[in-house]
Structure formats: C-alpha cells, structure tokens
N, CA, C and O of each residue as an XYZ file, in Angstrom:
756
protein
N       0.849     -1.183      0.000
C       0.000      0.000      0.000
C       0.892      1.243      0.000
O       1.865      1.185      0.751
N       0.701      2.490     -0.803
C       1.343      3.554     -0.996
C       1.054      4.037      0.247
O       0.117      3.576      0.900
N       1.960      5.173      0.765
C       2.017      5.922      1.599
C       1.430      7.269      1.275
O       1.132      7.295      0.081
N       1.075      8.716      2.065
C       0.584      9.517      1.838
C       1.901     10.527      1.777
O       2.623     10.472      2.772
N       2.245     11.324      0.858
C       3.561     12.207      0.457
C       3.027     13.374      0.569
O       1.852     13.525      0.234
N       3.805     14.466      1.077
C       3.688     15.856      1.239
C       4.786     16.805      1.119
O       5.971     16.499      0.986
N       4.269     18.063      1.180
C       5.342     19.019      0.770
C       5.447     20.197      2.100
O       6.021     21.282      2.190
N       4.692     19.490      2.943
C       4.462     20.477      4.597
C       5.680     20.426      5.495
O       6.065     21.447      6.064
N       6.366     19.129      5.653
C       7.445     18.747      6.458
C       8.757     19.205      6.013
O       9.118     18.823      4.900
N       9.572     19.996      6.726
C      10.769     20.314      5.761
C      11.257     18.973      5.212
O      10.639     17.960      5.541
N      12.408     18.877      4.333
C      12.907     18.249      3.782
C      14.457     18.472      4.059
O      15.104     19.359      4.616
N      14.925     16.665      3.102
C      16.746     17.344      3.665
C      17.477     18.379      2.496
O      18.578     18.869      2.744
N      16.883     18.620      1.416
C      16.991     19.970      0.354
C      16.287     20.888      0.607
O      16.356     21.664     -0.347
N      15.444     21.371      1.575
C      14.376     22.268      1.443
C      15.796     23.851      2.279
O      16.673     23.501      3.068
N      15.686     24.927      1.967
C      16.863     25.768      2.306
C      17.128     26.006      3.559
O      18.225     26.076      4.113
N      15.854     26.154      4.073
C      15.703     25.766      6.034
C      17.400     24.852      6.303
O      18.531     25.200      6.644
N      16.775     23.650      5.945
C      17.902     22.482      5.968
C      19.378     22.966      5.665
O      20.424     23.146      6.288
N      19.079     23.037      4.861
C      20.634     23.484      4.153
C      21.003     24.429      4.708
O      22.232     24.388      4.780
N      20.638     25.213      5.117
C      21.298     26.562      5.811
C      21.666     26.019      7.036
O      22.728     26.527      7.398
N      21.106     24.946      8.076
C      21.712     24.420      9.016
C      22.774     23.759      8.833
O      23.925     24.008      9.191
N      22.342     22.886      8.249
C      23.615     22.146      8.016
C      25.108     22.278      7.555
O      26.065     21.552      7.827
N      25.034     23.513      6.709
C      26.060     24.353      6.217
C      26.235     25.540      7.628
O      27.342     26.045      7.812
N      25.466     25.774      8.231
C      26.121     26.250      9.733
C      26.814     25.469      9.879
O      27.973     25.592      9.483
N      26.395     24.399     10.482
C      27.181     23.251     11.382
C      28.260     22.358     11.291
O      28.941     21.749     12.117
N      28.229     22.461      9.789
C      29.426     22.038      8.976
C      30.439     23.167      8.818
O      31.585     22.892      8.462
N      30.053     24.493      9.077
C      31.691     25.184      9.591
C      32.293     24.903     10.793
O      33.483     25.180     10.939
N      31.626     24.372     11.722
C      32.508     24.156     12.890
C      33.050     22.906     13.240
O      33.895     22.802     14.129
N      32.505     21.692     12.424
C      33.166     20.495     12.271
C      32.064     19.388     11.629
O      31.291     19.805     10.766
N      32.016     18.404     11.924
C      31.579     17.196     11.564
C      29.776     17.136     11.626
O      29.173     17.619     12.584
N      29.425     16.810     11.052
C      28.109     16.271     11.132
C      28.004     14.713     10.628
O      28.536     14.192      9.648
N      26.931     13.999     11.865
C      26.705     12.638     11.645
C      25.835     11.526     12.054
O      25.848     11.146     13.225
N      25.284     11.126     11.409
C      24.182     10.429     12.055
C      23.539      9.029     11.174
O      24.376      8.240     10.736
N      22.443      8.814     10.989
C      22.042      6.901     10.172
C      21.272      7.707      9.069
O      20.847      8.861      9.012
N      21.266      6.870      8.404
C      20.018      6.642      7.626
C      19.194      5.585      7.269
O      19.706      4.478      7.439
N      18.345      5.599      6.933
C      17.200      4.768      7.314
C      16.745      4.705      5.752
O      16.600      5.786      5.182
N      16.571      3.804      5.207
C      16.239      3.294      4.150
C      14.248      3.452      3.470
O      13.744      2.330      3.462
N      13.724      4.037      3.214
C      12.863      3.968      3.328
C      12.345      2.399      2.028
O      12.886      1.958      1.015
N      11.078      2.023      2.792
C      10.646      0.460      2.399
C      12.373     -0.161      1.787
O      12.691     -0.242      0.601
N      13.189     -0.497      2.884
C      14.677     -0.826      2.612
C      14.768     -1.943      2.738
O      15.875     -2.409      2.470
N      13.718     -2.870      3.181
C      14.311     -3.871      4.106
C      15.604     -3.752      4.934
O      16.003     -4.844      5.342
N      16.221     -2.879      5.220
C      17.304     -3.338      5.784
C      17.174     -2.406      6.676
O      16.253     -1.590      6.722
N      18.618     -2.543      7.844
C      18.672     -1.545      9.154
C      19.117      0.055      8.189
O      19.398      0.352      7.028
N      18.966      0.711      9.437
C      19.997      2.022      9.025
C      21.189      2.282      8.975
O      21.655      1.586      9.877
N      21.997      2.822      8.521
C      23.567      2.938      8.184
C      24.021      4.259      9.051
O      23.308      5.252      9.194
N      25.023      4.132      9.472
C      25.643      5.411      9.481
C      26.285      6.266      8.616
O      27.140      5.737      7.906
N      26.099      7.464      8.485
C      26.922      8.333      7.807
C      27.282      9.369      8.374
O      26.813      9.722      9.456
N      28.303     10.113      7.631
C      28.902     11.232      8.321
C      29.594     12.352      6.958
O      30.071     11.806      5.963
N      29.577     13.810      7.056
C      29.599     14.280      6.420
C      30.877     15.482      7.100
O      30.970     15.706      8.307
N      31.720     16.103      6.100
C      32.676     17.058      6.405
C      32.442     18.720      5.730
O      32.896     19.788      6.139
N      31.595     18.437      4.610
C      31.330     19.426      4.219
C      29.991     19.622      3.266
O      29.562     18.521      2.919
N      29.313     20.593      2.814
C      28.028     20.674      2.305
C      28.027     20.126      0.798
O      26.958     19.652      0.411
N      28.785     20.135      0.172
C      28.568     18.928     -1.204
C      28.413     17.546     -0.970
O      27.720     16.692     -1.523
N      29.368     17.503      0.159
C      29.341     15.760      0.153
C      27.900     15.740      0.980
O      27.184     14.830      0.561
N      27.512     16.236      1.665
C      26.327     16.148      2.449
C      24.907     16.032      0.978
O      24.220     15.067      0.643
N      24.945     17.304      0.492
C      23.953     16.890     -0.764
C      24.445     15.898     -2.149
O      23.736     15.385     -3.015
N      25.464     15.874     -2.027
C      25.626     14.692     -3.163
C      25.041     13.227     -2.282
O      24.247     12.610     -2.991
N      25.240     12.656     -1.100
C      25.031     11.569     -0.078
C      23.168     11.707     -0.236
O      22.496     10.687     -0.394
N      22.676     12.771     -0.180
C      20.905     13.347     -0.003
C      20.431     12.882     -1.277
O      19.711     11.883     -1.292
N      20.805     13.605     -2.603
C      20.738     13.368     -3.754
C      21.108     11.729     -4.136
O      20.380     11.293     -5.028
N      21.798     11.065     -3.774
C      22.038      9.398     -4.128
C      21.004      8.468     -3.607
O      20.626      7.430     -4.150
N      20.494      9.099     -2.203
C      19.290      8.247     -1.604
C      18.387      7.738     -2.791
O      18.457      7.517     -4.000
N      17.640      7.691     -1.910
C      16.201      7.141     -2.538
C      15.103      8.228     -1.900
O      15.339      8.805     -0.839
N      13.819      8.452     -2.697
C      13.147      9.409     -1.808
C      12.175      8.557     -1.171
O      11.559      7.597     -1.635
N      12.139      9.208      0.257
C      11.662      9.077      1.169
C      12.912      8.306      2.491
O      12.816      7.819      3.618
N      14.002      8.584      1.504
C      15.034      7.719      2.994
C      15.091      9.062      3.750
O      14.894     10.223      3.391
N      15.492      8.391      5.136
C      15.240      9.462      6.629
C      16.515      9.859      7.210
O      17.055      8.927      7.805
N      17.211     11.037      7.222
C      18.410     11.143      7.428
C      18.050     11.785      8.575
O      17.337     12.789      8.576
N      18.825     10.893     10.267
C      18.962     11.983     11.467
C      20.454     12.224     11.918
O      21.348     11.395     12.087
N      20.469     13.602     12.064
C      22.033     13.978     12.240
C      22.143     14.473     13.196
O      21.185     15.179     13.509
N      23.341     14.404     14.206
C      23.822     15.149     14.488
C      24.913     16.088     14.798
O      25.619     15.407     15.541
N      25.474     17.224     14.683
C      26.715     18.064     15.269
C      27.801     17.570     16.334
O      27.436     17.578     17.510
N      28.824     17.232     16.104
C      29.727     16.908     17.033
C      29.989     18.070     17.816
O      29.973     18.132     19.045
N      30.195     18.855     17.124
C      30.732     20.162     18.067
C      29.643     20.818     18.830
O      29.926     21.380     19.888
N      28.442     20.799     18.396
C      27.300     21.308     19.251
C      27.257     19.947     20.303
O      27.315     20.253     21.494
N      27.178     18.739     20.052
C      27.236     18.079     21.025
C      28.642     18.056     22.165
O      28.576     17.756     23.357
N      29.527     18.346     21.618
C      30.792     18.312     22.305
C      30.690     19.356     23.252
O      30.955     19.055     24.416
N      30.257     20.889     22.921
C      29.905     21.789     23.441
C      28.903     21.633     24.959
O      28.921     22.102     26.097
N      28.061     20.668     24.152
C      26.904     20.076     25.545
C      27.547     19.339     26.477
O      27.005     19.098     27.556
N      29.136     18.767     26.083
C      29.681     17.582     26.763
C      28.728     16.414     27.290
O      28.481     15.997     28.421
N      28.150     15.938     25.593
C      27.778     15.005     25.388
C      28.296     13.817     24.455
O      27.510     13.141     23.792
N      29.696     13.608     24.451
C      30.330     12.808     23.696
C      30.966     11.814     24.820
O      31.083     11.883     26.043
N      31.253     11.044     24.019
C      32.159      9.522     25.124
C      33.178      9.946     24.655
O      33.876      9.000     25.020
N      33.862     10.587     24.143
C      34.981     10.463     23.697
C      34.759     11.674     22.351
O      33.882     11.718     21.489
N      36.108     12.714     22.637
C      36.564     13.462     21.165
C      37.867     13.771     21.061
O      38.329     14.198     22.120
N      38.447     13.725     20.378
C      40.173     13.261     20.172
C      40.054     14.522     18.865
O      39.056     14.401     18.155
N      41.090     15.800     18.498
C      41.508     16.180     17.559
C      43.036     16.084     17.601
O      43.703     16.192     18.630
N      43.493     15.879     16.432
C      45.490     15.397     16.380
C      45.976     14.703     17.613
O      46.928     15.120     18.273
N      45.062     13.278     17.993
C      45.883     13.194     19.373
C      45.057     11.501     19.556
O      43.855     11.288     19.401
N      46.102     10.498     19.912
C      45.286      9.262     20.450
C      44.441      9.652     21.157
O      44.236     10.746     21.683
N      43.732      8.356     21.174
C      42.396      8.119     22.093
C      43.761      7.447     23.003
O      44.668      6.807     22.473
N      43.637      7.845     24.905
C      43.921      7.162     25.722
C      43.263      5.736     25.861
O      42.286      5.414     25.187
N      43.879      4.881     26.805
C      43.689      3.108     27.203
C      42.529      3.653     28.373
O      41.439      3.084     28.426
N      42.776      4.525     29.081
C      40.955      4.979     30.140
C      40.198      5.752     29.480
O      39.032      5.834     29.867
N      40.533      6.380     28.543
C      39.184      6.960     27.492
C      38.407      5.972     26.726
O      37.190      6.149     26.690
N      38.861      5.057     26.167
C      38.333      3.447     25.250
C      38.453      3.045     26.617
O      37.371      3.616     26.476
N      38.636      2.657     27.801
C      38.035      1.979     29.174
C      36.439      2.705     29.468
O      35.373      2.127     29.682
N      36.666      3.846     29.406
C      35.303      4.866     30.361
C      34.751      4.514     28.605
O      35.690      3.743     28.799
N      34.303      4.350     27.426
C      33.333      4.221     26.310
C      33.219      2.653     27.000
O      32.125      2.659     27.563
N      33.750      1.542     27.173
C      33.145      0.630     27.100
C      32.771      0.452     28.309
O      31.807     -0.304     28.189
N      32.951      0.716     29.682
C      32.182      1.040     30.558
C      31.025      1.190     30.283
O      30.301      0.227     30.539
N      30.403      2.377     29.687
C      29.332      2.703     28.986
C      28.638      1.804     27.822
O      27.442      1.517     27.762
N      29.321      1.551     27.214
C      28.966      0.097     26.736
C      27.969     -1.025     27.301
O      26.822     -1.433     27.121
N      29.041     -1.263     28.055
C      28.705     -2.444     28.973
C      27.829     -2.079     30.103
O      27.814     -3.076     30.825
N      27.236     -1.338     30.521
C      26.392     -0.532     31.789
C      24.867     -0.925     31.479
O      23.954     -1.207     32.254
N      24.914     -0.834     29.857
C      23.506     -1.461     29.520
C      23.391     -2.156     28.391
O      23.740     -1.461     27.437
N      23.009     -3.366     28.044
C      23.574     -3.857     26.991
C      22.789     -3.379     25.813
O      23.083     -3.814     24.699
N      21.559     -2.294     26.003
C      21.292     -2.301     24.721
C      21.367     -0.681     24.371
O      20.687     -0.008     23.596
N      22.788     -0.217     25.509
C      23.560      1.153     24.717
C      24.369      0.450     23.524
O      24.955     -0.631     23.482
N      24.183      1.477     22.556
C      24.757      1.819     20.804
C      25.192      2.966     20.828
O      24.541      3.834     21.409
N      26.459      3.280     20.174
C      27.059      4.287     19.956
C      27.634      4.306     18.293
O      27.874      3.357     17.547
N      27.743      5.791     18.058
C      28.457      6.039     16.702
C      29.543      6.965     16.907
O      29.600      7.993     17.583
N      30.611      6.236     15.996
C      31.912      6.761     16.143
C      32.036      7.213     14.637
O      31.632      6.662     13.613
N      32.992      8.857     14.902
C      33.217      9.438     13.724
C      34.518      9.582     13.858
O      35.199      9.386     14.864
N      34.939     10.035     12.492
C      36.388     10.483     12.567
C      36.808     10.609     11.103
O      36.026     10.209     10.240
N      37.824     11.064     10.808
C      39.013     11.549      9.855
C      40.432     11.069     10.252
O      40.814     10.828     11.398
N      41.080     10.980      9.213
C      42.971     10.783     10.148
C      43.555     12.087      9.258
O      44.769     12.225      9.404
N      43.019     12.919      8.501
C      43.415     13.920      7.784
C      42.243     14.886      7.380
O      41.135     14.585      6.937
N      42.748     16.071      7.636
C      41.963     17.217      6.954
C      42.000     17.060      5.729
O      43.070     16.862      5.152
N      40.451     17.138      4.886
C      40.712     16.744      3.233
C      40.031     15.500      3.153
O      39.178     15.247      2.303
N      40.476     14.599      4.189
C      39.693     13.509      3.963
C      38.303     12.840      4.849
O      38.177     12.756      6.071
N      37.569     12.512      4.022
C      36.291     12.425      3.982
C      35.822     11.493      5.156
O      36.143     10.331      4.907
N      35.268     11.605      6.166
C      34.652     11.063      7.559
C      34.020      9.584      7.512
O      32.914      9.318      7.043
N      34.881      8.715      8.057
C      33.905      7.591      8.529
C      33.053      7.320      9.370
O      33.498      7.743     10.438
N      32.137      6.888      9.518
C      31.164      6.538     10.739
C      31.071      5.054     10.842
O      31.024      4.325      9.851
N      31.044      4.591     12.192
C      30.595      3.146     12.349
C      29.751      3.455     13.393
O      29.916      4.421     14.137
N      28.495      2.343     13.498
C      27.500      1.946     14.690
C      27.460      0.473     15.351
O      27.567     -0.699     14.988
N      27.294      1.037     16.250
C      27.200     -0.552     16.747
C      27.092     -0.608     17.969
O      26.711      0.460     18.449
N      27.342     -1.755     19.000
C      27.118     -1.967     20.977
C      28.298     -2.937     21.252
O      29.131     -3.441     20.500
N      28.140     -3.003     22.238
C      29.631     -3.821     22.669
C      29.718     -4.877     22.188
O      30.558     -5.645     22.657
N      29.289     -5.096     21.618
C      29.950     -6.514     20.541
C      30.621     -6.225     19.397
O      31.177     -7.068     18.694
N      30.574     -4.718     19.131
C      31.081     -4.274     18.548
C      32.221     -2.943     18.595
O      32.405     -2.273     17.579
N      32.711     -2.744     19.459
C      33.802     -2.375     20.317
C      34.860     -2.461     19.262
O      35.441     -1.418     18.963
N      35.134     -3.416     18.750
C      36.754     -3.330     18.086
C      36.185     -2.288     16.960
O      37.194     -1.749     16.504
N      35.108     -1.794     16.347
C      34.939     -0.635     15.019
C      35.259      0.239     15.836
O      36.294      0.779     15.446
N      34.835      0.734     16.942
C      35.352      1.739     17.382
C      36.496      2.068     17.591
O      36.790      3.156     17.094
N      37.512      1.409     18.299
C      38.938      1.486     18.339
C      39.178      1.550     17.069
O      39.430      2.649     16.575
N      39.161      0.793     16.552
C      39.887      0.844     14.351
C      39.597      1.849     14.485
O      40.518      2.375     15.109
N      38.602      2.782     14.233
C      38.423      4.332     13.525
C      39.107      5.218     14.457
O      39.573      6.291     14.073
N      39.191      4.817     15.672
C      40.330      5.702     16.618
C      41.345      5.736     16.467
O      41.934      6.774     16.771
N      42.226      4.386     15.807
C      43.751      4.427     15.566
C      43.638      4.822     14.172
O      43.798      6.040     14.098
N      43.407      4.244     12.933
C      43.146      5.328     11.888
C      43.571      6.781     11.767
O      44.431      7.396     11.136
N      42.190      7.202     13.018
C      42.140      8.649     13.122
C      43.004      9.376     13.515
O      43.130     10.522     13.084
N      44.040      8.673     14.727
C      45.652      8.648     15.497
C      46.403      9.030     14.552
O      46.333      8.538     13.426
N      47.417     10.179     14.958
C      47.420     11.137     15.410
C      47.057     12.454     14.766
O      47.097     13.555     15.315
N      46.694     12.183     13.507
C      46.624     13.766     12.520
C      45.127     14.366     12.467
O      44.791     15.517     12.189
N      44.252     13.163     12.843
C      43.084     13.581     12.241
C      41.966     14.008     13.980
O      42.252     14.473     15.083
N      40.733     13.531     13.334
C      39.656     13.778     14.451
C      38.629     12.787     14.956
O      37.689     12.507     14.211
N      38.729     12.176     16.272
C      37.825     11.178     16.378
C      36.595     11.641     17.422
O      36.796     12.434     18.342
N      35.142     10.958     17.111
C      34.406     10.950     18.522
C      33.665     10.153     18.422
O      33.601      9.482     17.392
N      32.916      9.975     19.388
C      31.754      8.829     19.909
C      30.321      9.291     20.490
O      30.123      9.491     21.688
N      29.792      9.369     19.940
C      28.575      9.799     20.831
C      27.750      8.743     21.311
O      28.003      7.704     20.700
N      26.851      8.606     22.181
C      26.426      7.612     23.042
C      24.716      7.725     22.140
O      23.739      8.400     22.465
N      24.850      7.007     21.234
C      23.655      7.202     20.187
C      22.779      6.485     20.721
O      21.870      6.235     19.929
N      22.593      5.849     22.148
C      21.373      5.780     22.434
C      20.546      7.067     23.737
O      19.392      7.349     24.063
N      21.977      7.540     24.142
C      21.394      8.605     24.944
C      20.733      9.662     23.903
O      20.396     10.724     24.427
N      20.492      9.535     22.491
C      20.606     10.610     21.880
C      19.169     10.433     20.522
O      18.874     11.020     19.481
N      18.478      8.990     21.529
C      17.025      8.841     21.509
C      16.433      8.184     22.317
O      16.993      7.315     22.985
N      15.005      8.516     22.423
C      14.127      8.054     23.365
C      12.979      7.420     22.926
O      12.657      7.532     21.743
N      12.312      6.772     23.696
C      11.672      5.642     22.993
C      10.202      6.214     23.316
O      10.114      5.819     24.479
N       9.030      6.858     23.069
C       7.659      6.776     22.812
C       6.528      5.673     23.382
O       6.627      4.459     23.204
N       5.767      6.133     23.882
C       4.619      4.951     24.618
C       4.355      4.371     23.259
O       3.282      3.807     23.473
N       4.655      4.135     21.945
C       4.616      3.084     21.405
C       5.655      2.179     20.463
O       5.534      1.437     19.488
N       6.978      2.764     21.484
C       8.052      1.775     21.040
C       8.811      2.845     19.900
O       9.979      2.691     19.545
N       8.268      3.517     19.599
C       9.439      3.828     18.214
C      10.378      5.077     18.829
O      10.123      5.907     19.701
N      11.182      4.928     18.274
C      12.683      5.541     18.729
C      12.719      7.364     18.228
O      12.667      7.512     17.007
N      12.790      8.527     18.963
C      12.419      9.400     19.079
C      13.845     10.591     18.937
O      14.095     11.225     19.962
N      14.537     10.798     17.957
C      15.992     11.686     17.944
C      16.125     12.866     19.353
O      15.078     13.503     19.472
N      16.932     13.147     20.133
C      17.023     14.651     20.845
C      17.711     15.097     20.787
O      18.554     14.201     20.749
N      18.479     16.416     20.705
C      19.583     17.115     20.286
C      19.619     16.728     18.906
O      20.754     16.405     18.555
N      19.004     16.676     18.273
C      19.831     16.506     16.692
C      19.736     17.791     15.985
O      19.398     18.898     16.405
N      20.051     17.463     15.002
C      20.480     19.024     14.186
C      19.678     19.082     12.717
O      19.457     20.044     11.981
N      19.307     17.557     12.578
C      18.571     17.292     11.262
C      17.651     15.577     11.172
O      18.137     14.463     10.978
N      16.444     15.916     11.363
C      15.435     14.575     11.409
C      14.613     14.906     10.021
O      13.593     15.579      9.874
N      15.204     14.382      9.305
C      14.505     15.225      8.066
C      14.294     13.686      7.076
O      14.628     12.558      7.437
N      13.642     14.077      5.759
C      14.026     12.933      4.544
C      14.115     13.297      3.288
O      14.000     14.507      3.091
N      14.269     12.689      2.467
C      14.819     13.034      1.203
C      13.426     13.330      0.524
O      12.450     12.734      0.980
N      13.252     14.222     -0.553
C      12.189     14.799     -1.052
C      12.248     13.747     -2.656
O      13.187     13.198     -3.232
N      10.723     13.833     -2.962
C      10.490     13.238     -4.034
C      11.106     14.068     -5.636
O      12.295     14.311     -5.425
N      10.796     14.459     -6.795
C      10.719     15.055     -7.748
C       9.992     16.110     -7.471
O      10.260     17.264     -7.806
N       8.758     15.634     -6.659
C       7.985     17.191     -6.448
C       8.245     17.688     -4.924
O       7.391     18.350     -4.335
N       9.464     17.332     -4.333
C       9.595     18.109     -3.282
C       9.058     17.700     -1.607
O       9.308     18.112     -0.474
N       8.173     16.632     -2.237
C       6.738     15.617     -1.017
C       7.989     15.191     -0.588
O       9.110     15.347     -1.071
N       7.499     14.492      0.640
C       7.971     13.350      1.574
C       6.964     12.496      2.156
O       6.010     13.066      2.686
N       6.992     11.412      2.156
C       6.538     10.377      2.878
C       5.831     10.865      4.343
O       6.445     11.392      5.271
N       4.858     10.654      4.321
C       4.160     10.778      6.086
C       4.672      9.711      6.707
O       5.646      9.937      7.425
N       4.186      8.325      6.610
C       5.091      6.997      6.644
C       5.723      6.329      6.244
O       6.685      6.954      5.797
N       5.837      5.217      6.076
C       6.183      4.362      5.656
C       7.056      3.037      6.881
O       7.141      2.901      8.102
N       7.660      2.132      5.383
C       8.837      0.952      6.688
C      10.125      1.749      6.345
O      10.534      2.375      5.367
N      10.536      1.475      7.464
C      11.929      2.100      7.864
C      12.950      0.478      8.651
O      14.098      0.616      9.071
C-alpha cells in the first residue's frame, strides 16, 4: 500500500535544511544513520565534512530515505560525547570509560566518527559492545593527525509509549524529497 507524500514537512533539500547544516558544517563534523525507506534493511551510518558531500550523499538516496544527524561540536559543546580526540590518540581509560558505557547497559549503541586527515572524507561506524573493536579501528586510523568521537547514540534517543525511537539534540530529522519536493508521512523504515 502507498504511503501519503507531502510538501508540509521540511525536507533534507528544502533551504531551512541546508542553511543548518552548512552552519554546522563550519565548525566540524556532522553525523548520524540513515534509514532506508521500504529498505528492508537496518539504518547505516553516515557522516559528512562538508556541504557537497552532504547533498551529493541526499541526492544518491532514494526518496523518502530518513536522514537523522547530528553536530559533534554542538554536542561536544553540551559535553555530550564519550569520547573526542583532535590530532591526538584516544587514551587506554578513554576506550576503558566508552566501554564502561557500553557495557552498563547492553542495549547502549554508539556512533563513532572520525578523519585521520583534513581533506579527507569522515567515517562513521555503529554498533554496541559486541562491537567495540569498530570503534577502536576508527580511533587508531584517526591517530594522530586527524579527528575522532563517539557519541552515546542511544542517549541521543528516546523511545515513545509506542516503542518507536524518538531523535534529541539533533540538528537534522529530516528525509529526502520526491521530484515534487513531497515526503513520505510513513512508511517501513
């Protein structure tokens, strides 16, 4: 069954958008999943360094996929990161205090960003303590030239009296617009 599409909800091209995001992308990193719309599959992480690669990544979707982002540096600012490293290892008690956190609840998830060079283009991985070693990899990578962080991506949603998962602090809960600009009211995600 089709879904109902509109042109009321911003979008991740609509200029609103873009003008944030191109804020937020002068002061560093933006990053967050995307969500496939009717994908069958989970959401991905991505991460963006600057405003082309951000709309070329928007533009490749599919319309109606759901991009939520957020600001490292606005979050860093909140000192809401597990961890942010610029030109400098991650310490052996900084990767101790993330998997602490990890391990405190097993169904905390976190996303780790980073660069090992200015110029070059941001990885993101997601995952929970079973997945612990992506995080370290993108930390040594990132060792010593570039920029790493972690945000605690489940402190960074909340769950709804009917189960579905709710973004806070983000910087962009938006989705990709059709030909005419609509977006999806629903759909599977």
């Amino acid at each position: 069954m089709p879904h109902d599409w509109s042109a009321e909800p911003l979008n991740l091209l609509s200029p609103e958008i873009l003008t944030r995001v191109r804020t937020a992308l002068e002061t560093g990193i933006v990053c967050g999943v995307q969500a496939f719309y009717c994908g069958g599959c989970g959401p991905e992480p991505c991460a963006f360094a600057d405003l082309d690669a951000y709309v070329r990544a928007v533009e490749k979707s599919r319309p109606g996929d759901w991009f939520t982002l957020w600001s490292v540096p606005i979050l860093a600012d909140q000192d809401l990161l597990l961890i942010r490293k610029r030109e400098a290892p991650v310490s052996e008690d900084e990767f101790q205090k993330a998997k602490e956190w990890l391990n405190a609840d097993l169904r905390h998830e976190f996303l780790a960003v980073g660069y090992p060079a200015i110029g070059v283009p941001p990885e993101a991985k997601w995952g929970d303590y079973h997945w612990f070693d992506r995080l370290q990899d993108l930390a040594y990578l990132c060792a010593p030239t570039g920029e790493f962080a972690v945000l605690p991506l489940t402190e960074l949603l909340e769950e709804n009296e009917i189960g579905k998962w709710i973004p806070k602090r983000h910087l962009v809960d938006a989705k990709r617009p059709n030909d005419r600009g609509e977006v999806p009211l629903g759909g599977a995600y």
